[in-house]
N, C-alpha and C positions, 0 to 999 in steps of 0.2 A: 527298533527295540522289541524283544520278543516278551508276550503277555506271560509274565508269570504270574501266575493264582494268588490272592490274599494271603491265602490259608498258607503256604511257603512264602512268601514272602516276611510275614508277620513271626517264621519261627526262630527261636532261640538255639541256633547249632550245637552238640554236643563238643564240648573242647575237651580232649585227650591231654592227660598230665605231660609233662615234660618230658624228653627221652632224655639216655645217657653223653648222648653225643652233643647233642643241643647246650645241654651244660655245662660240656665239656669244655665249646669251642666258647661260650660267653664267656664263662667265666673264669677259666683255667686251673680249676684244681684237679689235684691229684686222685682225689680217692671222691669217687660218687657212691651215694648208696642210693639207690630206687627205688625211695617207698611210700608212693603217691598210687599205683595203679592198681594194685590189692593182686600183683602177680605172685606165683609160687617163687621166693628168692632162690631156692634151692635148685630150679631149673626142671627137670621132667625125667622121668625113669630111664634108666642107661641100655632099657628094651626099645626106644624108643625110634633113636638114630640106625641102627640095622634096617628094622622094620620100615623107615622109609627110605633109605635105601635100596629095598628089593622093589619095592612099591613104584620106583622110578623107573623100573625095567618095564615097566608098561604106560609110562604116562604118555604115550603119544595115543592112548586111546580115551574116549571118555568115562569118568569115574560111572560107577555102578550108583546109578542114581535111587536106588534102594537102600544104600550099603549096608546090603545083607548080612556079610558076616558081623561087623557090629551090631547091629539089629537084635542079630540075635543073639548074641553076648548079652547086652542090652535087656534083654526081656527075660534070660535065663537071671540073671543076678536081682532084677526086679521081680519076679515069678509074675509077669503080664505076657502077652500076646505080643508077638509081631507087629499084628495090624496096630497095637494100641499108640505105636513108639513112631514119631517125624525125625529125623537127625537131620541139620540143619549148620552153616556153617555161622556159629556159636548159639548161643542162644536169644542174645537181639536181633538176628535173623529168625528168629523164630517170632518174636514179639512182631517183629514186621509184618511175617505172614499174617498174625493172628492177628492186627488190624486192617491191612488190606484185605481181608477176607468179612471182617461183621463191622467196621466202621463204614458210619460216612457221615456227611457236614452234620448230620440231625440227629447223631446220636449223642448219648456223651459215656465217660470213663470215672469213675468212682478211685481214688485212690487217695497215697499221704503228698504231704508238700514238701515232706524231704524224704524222698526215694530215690532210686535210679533214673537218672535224668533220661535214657533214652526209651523209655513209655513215655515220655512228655513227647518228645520228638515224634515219636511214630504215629501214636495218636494224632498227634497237630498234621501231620503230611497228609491226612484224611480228611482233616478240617472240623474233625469230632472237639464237643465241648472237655475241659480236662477239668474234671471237680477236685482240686486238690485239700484235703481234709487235715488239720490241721496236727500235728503228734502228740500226742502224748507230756507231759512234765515227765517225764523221763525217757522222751525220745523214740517211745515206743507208738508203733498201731494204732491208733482209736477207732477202734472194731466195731464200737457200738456208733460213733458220730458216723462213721461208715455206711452201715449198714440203713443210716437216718437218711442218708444223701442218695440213696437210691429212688429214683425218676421211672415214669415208662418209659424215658429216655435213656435207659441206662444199659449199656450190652454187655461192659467189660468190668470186673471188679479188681484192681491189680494190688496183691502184696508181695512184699518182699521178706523172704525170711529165714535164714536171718534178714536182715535190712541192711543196705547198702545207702548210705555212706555210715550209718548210725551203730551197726553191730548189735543192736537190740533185736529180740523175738517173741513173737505168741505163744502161750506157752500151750499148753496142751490140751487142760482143760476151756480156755477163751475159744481155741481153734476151732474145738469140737462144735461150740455153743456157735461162734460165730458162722459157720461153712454152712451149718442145719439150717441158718437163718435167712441166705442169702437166697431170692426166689429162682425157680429152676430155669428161666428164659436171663438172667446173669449168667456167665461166662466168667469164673475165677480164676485169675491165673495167680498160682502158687507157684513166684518163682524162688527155687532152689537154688540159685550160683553158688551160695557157700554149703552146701550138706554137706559135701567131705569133713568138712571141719565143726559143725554142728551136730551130727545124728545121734555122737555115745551121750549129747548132755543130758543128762536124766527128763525134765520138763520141754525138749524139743520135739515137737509134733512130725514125724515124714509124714508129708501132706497124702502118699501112697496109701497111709494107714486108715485114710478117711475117704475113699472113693466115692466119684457123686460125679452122674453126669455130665455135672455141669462144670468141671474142674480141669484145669491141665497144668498140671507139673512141668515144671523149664528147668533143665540142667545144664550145667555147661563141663569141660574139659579145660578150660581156661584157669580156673583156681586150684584147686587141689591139685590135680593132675599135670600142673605145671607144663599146660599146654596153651595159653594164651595167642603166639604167632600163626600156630596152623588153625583157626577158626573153626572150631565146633562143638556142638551143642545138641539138646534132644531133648524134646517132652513124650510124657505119654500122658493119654487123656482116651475118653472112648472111644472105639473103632468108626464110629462113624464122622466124629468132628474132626478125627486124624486125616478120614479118606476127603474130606472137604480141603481140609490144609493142602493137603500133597495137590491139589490142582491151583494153589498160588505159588508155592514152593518153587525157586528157579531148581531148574530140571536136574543138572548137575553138579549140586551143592552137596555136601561138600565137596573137598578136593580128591581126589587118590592116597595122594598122601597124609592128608589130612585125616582119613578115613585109618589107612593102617597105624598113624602115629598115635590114636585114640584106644585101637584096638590091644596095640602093645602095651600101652598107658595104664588100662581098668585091669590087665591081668599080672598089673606087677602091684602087688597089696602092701610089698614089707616098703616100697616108697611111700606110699599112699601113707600112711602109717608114720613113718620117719618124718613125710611134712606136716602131718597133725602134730605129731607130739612135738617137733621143732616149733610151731606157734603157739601153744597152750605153754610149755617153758618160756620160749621168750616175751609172750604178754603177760604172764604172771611176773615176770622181772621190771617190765616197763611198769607196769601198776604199784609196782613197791618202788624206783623210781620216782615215776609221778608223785606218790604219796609223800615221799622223803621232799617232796620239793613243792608240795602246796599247789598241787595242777588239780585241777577240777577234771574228769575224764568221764566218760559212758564205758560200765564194764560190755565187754563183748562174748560174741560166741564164733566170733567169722576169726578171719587172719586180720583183721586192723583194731585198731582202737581208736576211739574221736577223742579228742583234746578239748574242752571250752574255753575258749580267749574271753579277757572280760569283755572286748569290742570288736567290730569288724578291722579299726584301726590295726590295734592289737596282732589279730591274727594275720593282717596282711603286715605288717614289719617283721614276724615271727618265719612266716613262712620265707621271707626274701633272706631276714639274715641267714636261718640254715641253708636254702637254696648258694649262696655264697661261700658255705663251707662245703658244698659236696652232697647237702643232704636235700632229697627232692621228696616233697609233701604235697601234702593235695588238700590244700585250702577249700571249702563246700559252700562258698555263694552262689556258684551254680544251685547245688542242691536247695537251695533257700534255708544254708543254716550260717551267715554270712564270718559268724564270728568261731566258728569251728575249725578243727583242723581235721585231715585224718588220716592217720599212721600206719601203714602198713608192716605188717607184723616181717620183718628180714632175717636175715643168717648171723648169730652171735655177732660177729664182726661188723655188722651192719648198722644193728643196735647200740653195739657200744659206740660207733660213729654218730649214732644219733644222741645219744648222752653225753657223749664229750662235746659234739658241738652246741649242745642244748647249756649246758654248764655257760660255756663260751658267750650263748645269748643272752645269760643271766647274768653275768659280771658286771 
């Protein structure tokens, strides 16, 4: 039997939501709607499919492990440097790097205890300590118990923000106060996943706007850009913690394809755009639903909304019976918030599948 390490042994795997298919064949209904994974429903700019098709006229060669031309898109639309920006195939490949690169068993990681479960993961693969600090009464950051949990042991400070599975954020002035506060041998990682659908709210902070050493920004292509299948992602952070990165970084990440489907992606706006204003419509309708129906919810800024079950019971028959009509949720015991749910924001038709059969659960 071959020695695997404590430190993997002992960890909690990230479990991926259900697919379409999966549901399909269990359970056999007609109509699914998928909205457990916080993907773009709408699907990805119609620039998109050309773009990797020409891309494939060269894939017997290996991707341009730069990938330059996004690169430099990239740093044009963010007005930073080349050197500043990693792209990476998404951006938990990115959090990867960033702890194979400054963890190990003696270190530890400052963050919330319902976050993105894969900082838990990536951390634990290092065998680093994971301080997870408790949220908020409204679900939100506690920036200040935070910033108390910091150790000489401490390398990594991780938020999410918006916040994933919560949809809650820092708002602008905490941000400022908390980032100033944070010492400059921390390492904060301001991940971004949902900006696309975060940046116009009046009180959200782009972490861009407050540069600091000791900071790096993680984006991905996966949510907004309704690019989730092809893997990728990018931060920028200073030139020289970037040129550290790129020597963990597997060589040829991303893909080729992957690379032009991003590129075609960021230059089509009136999508970008059409999938914003499609989730800000349809969660302000779930919210006057919810309302009409006595659900307790966390307002959001991302594409989902979290749901509170009065019990963990609750939320696990809640999420089976819709899973039985077609409707696929993403229950967050993972996340350590056992009795929650959380709804990813879908296409008209999606939504009202999740109303009708939500009525259906209440009968």
């Amino acid at each position: 039997m071959i020695d695997i390490p404590k430190r993997i042994r002992n960890l909690t795997p990230y479990i991926a939501g259900k697919t379409i298919a999966e549901v399909k064949n269990k359970y056999n209904v007609d109509t699914i709607s998928k909205l457990a994974s916080n993907e773009n429903r709408l699907g990805c700019s119609p620039a998109v499919r050309p773009a990797v098709q020409r891309a494939l006229d060269g894939i017997q060669d290996y991707p341009d492990p730069l990938a330059r031309e996004l690169c430099s898109e990239l740093a044009k639309r963010n007005k930073v440097e080349e050197s500043e920006i990693i792209i990476a195939s998404g951006s938990e490949s990115i959090l990867s790097i960033l702890c194979r690169s400054l963890l190990s068993s003696t270190d530890n990681i400052v963050t919330a205890n319902a976050t993105f479960v894969g900082i838990y993961v990536q951390a634990g693969v290092m065998g680093a300590e994971i301080k997870k600090v408790p949220v908020t009464r409204n679900y939100s950051f506690d920036t200040s118990a935070m910033l108390e949990s910091i150790d000489e042991k401490t390398k990594i400070l991780y938020i999410a923000n918006p916040n994933n599975p919560t949809g809650t954020h820092i708002g602008k002035s905490e941000y400022e106060s908390f980032i100033e506060k944070v010492p400059d041998h921390v390492l904060v990682i301001a991940d971004e996943a949902y900006f696309e659908y975060a940046r116009n709210e009046e009180d959200y902070p782009c972490a861009l706007d407050y540069r600091k050493e000791n900071v790096i920004v993680t984006r991905t292509f996966s949510k907004g850009y309704g690019l989730a299948g092809f893997r990728i992602g990018y931060a920028i952070a200073h030139p020289y913690l970037i040129g550290q990165l790129m020597k963990s970084k597997l060589t040829f990440e991303p893909t080729t394809p992957a690379q032009a489907a991003a590129l075609a992606a960021i230059n089509d706006d009136e999508f970008l755009e059409k999938s914003v204003s499609l989730v800000k419509k349809e969660r302000d309708k779930l919210y006057s639903f919810f309302d009409d129906h006595s659900v307790e919810y966390v307002p959001s800024i991302s594409n989902s909304v979290m749901m509170i079950c009065n019990n963990e019971q609750d939320a696990v028959q809640f999420t089976q019976g819709m899973l039985e009509r077609g409707v696929i949720l993403r229950r967050l015991n993972a996340f350590g918030l056992p009795n929650c749910v959380r709804i990813t924001i879908g296409t008209e038709q999606e939504m009202n599948h999740f109303k009708d059969s939500f009525q259906l659960d209440s009968d």
